[in-house]
C-alpha positions, -999 to 999 in steps of 0.1 A, spaced: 0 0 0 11 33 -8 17 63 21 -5 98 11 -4 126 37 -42 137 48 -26 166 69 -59 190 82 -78 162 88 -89 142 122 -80 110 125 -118 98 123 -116 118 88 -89 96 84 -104 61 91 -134 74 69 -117 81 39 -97 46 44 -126 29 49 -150 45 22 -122 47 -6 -86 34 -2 -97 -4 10 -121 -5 -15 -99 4 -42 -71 -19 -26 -94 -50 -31 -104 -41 -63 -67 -42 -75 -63 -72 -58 -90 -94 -68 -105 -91 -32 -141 -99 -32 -163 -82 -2 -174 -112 11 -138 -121 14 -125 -92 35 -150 -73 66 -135 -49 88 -154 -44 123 -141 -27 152 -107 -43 161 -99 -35 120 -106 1 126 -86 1 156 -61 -14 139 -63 16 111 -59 41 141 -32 23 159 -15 25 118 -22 59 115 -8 72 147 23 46 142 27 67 101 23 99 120 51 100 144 74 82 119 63 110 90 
């Protein structure tokens, strides 16, 4: 996956815009179908515990 910089935005902005159009697009270049992949609440802690790990490292 590639690193982009979403500085001036929360981090729930963040998750959103993960969850609503970077996985997507992700699976779709990777032939992963939605019944294959669901991401429930440890997932989207696991996308904040990522995003504050990229932040301190950026």
């Amino acid at each position: 996956m590639e690193i982009i910089r979403l500085s001036g935005y929360t981090e729930d902005e963040k998750v959103n815009i993960a969850l609503k159009y970077l996985v997507p697009k992700q699976m779709k270049e990777n032939g992963v179908q939605e019944d294959e992949l669901h991401i429930r609440g440890i997932g989207i802690a696991g996308y904040r515990s990522l995003l504050h790990a990229r932040s301190r490292g950026a």
